[in-house]
C-alpha positions as CSV (number, residue, x, y, z in Angstrom):
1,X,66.6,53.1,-7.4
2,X,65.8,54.3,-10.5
3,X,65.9,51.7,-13.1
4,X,63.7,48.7,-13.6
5,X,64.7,45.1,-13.0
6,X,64.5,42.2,-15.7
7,X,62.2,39.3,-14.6
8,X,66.0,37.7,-13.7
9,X,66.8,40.4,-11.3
10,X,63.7,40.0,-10.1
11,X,63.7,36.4,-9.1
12,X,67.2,36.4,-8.2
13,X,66.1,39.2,-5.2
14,X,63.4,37.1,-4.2
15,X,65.2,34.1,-3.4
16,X,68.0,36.1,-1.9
17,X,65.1,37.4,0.3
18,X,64.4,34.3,0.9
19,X,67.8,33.0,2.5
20,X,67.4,36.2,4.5
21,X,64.0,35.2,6.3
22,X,63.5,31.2,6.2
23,X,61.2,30.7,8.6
24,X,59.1,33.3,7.1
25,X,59.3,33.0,3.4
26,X,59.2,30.8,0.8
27,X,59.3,30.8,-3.0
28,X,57.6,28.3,-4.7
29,X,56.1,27.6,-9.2
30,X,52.6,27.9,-9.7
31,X,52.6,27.5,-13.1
32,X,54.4,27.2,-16.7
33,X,54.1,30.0,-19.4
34,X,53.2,29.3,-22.4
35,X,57.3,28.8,-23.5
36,X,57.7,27.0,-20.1
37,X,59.0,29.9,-18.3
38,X,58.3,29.1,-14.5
39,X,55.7,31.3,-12.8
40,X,57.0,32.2,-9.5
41,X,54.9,33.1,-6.2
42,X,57.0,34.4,-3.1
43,X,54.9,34.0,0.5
44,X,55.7,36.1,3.4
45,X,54.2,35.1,6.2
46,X,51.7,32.2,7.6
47,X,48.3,34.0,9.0
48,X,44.9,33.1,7.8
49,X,44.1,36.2,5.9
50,X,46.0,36.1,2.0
51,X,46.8,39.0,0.2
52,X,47.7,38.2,-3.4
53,X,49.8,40.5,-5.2
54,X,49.9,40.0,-9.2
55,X,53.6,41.6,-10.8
56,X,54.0,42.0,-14.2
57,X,50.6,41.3,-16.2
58,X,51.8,44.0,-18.9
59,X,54.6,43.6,-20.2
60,X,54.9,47.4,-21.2
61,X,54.2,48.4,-17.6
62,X,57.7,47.6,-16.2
63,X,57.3,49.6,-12.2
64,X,55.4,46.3,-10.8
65,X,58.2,44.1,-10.4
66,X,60.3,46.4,-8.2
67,X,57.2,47.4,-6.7
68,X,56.9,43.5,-5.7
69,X,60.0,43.3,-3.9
70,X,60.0,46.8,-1.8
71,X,56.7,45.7,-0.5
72,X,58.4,42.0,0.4
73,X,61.1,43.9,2.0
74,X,58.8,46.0,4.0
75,X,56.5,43.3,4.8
76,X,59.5,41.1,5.6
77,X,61.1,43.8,8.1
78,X,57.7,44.4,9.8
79,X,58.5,48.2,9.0
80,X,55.5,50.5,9.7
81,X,54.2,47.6,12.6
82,X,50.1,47.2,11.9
83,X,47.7,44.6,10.5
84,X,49.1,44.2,7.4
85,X,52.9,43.4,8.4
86,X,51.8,40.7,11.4
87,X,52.7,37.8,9.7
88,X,51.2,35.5,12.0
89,X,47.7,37.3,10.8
90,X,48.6,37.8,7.1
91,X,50.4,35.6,5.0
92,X,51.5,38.0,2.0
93,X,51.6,36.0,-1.6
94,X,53.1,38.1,-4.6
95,X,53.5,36.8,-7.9
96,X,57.0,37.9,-9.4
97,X,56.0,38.3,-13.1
98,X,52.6,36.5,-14.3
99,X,53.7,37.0,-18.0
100,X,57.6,36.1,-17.9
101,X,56.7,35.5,-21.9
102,X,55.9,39.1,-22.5
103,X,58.1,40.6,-20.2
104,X,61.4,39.2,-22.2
105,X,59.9,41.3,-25.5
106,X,60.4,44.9,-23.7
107,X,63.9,45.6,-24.3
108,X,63.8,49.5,-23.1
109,X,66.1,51.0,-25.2
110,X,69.2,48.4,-26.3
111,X,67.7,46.9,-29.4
112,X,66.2,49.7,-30.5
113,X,68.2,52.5,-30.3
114,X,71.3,51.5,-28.4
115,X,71.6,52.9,-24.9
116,X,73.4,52.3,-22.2
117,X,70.9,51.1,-19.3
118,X,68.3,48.4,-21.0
119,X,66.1,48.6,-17.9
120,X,65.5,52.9,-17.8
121,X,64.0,54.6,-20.5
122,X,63.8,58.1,-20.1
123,X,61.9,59.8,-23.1
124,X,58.8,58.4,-24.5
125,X,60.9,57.6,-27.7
126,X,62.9,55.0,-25.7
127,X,60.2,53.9,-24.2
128,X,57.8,53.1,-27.0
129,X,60.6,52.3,-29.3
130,X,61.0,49.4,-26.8
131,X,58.3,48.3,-25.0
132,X,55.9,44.8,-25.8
133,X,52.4,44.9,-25.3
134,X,50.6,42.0,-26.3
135,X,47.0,41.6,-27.9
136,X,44.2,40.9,-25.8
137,X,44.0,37.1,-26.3
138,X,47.3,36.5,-24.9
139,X,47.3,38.9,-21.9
140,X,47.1,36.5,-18.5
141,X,44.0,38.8,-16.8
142,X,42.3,39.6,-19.8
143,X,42.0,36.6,-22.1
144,X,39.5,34.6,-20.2
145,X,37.0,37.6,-20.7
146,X,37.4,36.8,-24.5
147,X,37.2,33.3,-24.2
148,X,40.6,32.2,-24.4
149,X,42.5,29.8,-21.7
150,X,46.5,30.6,-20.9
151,X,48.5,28.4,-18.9
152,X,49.1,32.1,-17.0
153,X,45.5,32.4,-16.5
154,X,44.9,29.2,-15.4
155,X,47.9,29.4,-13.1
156,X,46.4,32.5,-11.6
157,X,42.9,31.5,-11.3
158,X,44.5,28.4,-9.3
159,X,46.3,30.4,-6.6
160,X,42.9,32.3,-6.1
161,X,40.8,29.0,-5.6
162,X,43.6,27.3,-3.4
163,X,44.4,30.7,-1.5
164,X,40.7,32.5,-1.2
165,X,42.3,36.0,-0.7
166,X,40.6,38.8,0.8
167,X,42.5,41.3,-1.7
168,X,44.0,40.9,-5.1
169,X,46.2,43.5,-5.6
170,X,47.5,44.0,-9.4
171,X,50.0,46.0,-10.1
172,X,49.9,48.3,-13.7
173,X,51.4,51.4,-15.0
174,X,50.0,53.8,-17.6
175,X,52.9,55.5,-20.3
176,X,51.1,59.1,-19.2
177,X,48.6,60.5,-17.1
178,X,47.9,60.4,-13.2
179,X,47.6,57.7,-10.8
180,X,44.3,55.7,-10.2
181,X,43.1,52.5,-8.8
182,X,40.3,50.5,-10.1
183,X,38.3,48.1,-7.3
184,X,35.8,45.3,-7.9
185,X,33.9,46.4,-4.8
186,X,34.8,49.3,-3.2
187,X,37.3,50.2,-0.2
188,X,36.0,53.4,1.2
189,X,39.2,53.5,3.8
190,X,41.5,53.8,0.8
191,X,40.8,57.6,-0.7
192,X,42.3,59.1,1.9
193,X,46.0,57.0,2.2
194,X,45.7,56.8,-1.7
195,X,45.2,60.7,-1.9
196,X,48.1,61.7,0.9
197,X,50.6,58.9,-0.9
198,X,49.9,60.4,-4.6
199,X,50.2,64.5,-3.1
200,X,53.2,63.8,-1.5
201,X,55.0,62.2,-4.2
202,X,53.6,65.1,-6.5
203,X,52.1,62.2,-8.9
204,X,48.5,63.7,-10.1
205,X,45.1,61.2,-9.7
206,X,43.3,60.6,-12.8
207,X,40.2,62.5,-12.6
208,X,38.5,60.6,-15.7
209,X,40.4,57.1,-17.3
210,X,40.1,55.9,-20.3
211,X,40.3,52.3,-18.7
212,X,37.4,53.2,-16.4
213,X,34.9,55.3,-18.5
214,X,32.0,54.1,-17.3
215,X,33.0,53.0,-14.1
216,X,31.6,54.4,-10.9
217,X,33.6,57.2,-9.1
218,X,33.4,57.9,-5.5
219,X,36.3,59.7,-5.1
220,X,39.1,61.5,-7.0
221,X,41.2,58.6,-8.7
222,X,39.0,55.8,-7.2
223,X,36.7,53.8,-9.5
224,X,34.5,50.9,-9.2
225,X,33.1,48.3,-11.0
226,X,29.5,48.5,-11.8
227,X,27.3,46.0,-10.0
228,X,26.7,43.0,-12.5
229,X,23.4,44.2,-13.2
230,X,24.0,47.5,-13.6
231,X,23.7,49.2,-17.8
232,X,27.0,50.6,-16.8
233,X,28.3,46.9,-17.0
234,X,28.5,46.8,-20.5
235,X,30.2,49.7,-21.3
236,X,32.9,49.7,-18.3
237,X,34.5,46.4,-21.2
238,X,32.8,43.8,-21.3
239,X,29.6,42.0,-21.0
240,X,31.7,39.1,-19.6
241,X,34.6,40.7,-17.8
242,X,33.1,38.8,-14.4
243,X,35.4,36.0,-16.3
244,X,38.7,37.8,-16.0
245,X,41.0,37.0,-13.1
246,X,40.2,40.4,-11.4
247,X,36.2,39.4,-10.4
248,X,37.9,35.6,-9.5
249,X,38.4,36.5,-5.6
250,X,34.7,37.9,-5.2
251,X,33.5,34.4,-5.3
252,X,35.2,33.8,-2.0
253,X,34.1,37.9,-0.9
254,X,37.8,39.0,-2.1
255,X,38.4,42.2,-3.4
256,X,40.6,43.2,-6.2
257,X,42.2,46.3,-6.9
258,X,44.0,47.5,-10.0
259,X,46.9,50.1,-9.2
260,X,48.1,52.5,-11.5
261,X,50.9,54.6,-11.9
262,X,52.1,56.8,-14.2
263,X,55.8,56.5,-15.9
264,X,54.9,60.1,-17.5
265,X,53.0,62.7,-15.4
266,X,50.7,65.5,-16.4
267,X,49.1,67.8,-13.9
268,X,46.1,68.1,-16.7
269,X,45.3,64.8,-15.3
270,X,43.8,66.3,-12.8
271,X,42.8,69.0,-14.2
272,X,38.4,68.8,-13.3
273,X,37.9,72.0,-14.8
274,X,35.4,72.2,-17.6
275,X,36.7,71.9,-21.4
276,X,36.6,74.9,-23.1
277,X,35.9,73.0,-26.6
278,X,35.5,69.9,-25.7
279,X,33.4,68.8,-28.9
280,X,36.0,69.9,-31.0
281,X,38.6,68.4,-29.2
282,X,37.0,65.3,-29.8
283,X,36.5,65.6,-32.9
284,X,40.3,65.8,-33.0
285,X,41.4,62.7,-31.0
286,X,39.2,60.6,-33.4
287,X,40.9,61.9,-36.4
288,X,44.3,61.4,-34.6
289,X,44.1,58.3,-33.5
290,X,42.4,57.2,-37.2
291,X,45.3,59.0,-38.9
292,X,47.9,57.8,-37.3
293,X,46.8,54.0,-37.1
294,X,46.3,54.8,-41.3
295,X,50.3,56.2,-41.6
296,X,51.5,53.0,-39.7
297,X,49.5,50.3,-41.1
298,X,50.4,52.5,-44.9
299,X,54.2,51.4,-44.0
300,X,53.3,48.0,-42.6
301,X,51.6,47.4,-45.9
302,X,55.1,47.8,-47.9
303,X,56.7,45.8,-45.7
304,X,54.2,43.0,-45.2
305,X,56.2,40.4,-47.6
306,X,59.8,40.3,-46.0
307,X,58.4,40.6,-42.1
308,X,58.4,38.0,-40.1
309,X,54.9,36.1,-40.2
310,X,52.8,36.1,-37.3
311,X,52.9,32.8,-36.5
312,X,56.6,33.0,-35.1
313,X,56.0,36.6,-34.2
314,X,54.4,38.4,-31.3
315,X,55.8,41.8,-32.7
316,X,54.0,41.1,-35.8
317,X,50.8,39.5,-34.2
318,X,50.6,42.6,-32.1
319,X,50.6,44.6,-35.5
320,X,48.2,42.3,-37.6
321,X,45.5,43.1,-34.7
322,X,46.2,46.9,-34.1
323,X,46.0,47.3,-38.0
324,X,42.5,44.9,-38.4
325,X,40.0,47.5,-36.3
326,X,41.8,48.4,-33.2
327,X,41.7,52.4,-34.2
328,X,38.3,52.4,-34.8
329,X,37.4,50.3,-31.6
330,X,39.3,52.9,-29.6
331,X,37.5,55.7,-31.2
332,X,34.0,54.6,-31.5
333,X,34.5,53.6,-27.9
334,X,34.1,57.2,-26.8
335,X,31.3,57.9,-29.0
336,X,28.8,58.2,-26.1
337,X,31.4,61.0,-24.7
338,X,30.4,62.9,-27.9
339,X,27.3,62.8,-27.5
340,X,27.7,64.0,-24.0
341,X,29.6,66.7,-25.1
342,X,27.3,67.7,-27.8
343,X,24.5,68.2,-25.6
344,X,26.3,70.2,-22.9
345,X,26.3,73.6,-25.0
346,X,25.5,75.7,-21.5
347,X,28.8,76.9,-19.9
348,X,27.0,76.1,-16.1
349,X,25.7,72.2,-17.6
350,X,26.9,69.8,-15.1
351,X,27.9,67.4,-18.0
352,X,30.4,69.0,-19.6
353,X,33.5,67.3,-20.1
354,X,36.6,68.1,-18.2
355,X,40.2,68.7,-19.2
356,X,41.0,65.9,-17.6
357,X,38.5,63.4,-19.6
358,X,39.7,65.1,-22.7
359,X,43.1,64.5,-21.3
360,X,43.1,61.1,-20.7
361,X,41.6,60.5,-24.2
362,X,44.6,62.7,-25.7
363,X,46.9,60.0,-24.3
364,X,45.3,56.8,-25.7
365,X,44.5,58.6,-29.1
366,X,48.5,59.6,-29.4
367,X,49.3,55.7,-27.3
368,X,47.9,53.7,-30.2
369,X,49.8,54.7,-33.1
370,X,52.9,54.4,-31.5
371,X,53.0,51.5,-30.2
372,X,52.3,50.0,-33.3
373,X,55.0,52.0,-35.0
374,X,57.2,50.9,-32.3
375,X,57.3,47.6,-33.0
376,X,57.1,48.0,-36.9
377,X,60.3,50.1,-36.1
378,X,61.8,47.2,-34.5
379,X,60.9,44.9,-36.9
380,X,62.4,47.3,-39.5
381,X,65.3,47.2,-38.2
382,X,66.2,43.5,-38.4
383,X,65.0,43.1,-41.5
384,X,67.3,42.7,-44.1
385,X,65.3,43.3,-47.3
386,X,67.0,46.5,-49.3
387,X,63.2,48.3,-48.8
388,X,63.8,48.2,-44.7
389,X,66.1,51.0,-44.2
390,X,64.1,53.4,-46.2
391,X,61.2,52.5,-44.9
392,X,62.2,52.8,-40.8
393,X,63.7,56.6,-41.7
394,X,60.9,57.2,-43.2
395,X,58.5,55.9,-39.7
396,X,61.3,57.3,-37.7
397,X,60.2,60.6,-38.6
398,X,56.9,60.2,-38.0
399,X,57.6,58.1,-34.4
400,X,60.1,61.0,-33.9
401,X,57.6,63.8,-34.3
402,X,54.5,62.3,-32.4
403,X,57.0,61.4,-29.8
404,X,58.0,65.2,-29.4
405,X,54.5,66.6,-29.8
406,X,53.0,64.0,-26.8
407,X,55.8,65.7,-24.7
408,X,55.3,68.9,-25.3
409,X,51.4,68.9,-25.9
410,X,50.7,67.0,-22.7
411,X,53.7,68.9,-20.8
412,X,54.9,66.0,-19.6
413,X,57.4,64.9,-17.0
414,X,59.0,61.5,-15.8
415,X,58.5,60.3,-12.4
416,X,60.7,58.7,-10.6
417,X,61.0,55.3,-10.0
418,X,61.6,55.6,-6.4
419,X,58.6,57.5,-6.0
420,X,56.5,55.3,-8.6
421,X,57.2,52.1,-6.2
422,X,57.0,54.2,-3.0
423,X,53.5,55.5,-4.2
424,X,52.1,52.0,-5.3
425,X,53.7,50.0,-2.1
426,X,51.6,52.2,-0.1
427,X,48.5,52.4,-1.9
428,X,49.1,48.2,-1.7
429,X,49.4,48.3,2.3
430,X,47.0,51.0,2.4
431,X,44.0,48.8,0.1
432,X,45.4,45.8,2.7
433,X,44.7,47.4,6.1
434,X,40.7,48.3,4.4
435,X,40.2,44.6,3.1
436,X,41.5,43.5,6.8
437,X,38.7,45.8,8.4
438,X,36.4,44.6,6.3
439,X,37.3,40.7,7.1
440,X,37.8,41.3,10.8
């Protein structure tokens, strides 16, 4: 396959699955979104040990659902016999899509610009001219850290209490970069399946993420979460992110881990090689990301009167928060990175930074500003003030360019959806077999 499925096509394979395997699956709601979409759980299976597999928490991250139903299909088969496929030892629970809200606002590609397959994009001008991400307050996994309760959270956190499982799997991709998994507590059996799955589908690990700076690192694309009273707590995100969904199974001695893969692949990913200037470089990505979160919100700022208001819109809510301090959170967030690299003038100092930490900075310092001028371009585009059309050819240009430059710049190149499911189904079974060793 190499397109990606709607949260429709999704469901309607589930309960086809379903029909297919009675007396071993069933599909039931755990939960309403917050515009009463149902939240759907599929169970394979009817063993004492769950694993709970979470599709679909970012909306802009569009491998997990077909992920979701190749690793049904597998489990439902019994391919590859083992632990993690006897069903009468595992009972398998995978949420379809824990954000079906979200998940409608990625349109990949038709709205935007008018293509043929809604579900495929295959530049990064496709995809960010159509994908939704929304703010932190209304993502399912991430909003109780900040104090805010979604039905989808809720929902979640529900199916954790009433199931106990011994892993939480949840499933994420990255727009560009390597592959990486993030654990609560960690899985030692998992570097070396995770590392074979990732080198033979040619998809790079992440050595250094941006969503795991301060994390701890025991292997090559492995991180895990501080222990709660560890420094390193506060700056891996949060003071309080034992609230979020992904620390709810350690109450009950679960695990979680946090797959990623990437849509876009760069081999500088891995790349563990010391920067050459790595203070300059810096120095760079701060000014990028400021500057280009500046030329956005300068062009949101003409348009501001004839948008939609936020209230009614998620596109615009999105853009209200990006444009408030979201640049300068991003870049101030690798300050201590700076300092690091300041201090490591010898060429043999074991501190210096790597090209792949500069790397995976690179991608969120070019990410930021176009996701924000992807939805101002979509936004644009609807609007039917005489100022609109001007002003999206005139963002266009600039989307256009920084779209071409993180190509070339980055020298990336698309994965396959085959292999982006094949690579994330394994590193699922494979994170399942070391949670079951660890149970037995």
């Amino acid at each position: 396959m190499d397109r990606y499925l709607t949260v429709a096509e999704v469901t309607d394979s589930a309960r086809r699955l379903v029909s297919r395997f009675p007396g071993a699956s069933r599909l039931r709601r755990i939960g309403t979104s917050r515009a009463g979409r149902p939240i759907l759980m599929l169970s394979l299976g009817h063993g004492p040990h769950h694993i709970l597999v979470v599709a679909g928490a970012h909306p802009d991250e569009p491998v997990s659902g077909v992920s979701a139903l190749a690793l049904a299909e597998r489990v439902a088969l019994g391919d590859a016999p083992s632990t993690v496929t006897d069903l009468s030892a595992v009972t398998w629970d995978i949420i379809l899509c824990i954000d079906p809200d979200g998940a409608t606002l990625s349109t990949y590609g038709v709205s935007a610009y008018g293509t043929n397959d809604a579900t495929a994009p295959h530049t990064l001008k496709d995809y960010f001219g159509s994908a939704f991400r929304p703010m932190a307050a209304e993502q399912p996994e991430w909003a109780p850290i900040i104090g805010q309760s979604l039905p989808e959270s809720r929902a979640l956190f529900g199916v954790i209490d009433e199931l106990r499982p011994i892993l939480q799997c949840s499933l994420h991709s990255v727009d560009a970069g390597g592959s990486w998994v993030q654990l609560t507590r960690d899985l030692p059996e998992l570097t070396v399946p995770f590392h074979a799955s990732a080198k033979e589908h040619a998809i790079p690990l992440q050595h250094g993420s941006y969503d795991a700076l301060y994390w701890e690192n025991p292997a090559a694309g492995i991180y895990v979460l501080p222990p709660e009273d560890s420094t390193s707590r506060l700056a891996a995100g949060s003071e309080n992110i034992g609230r979020s969904t992904w620390c709810a199974p350690a109450g009950y001695g679960g695990v979680t881990a946090i797959i990623e893969v990437p849509l876009w692949a760069t081999d500088l990913a891995e790349d563990s090689s010391p920067h050459p200037s790595a203070l300059a470089a810096l120095h760079d990505l701060t000014a990028l990301v400021l500057d280009g979160g500046r030329q956005v919100t300068a062009v949101l700022d003409k348009a501001r009167g004839f948008l939609p208001p936020a209230r009614t819109s998620p596109l615009r809510r999105v853009l209200e928060w990006m444009t408030a301090d979201l640049y300068d959170v991003v870049a101030a967030s690798w300050t201590p990175l700076t300092h690091q690299a300041a201090a490591a003038t010898h060429p043999d100092d074991p501190n210096r930074l790597t090209t792949a930490q500069v790397t995976a900075l690179d991608v969120v310092a070019r990410r930021q500003p176009l996701r924000a001028a992807g939805l101002l371009l979509r936004l644009l585009k609807t609007a039917d003030d005489p100022a609109a059309p001007r002003l999206h050819r005139e963002l266009n240009a600039l989307f256009t360019t920084w779209c071409t430059d993180f190509e070339r710049d980055l020298r990336l190149r698309r994965v396959p959806i085959a292999k982006q499911v094949e690579h994330q189904t394994r590193t699922i079974t494979a994170a399942a077999e070391s949670a079951l060793t660890t149970a037995s």
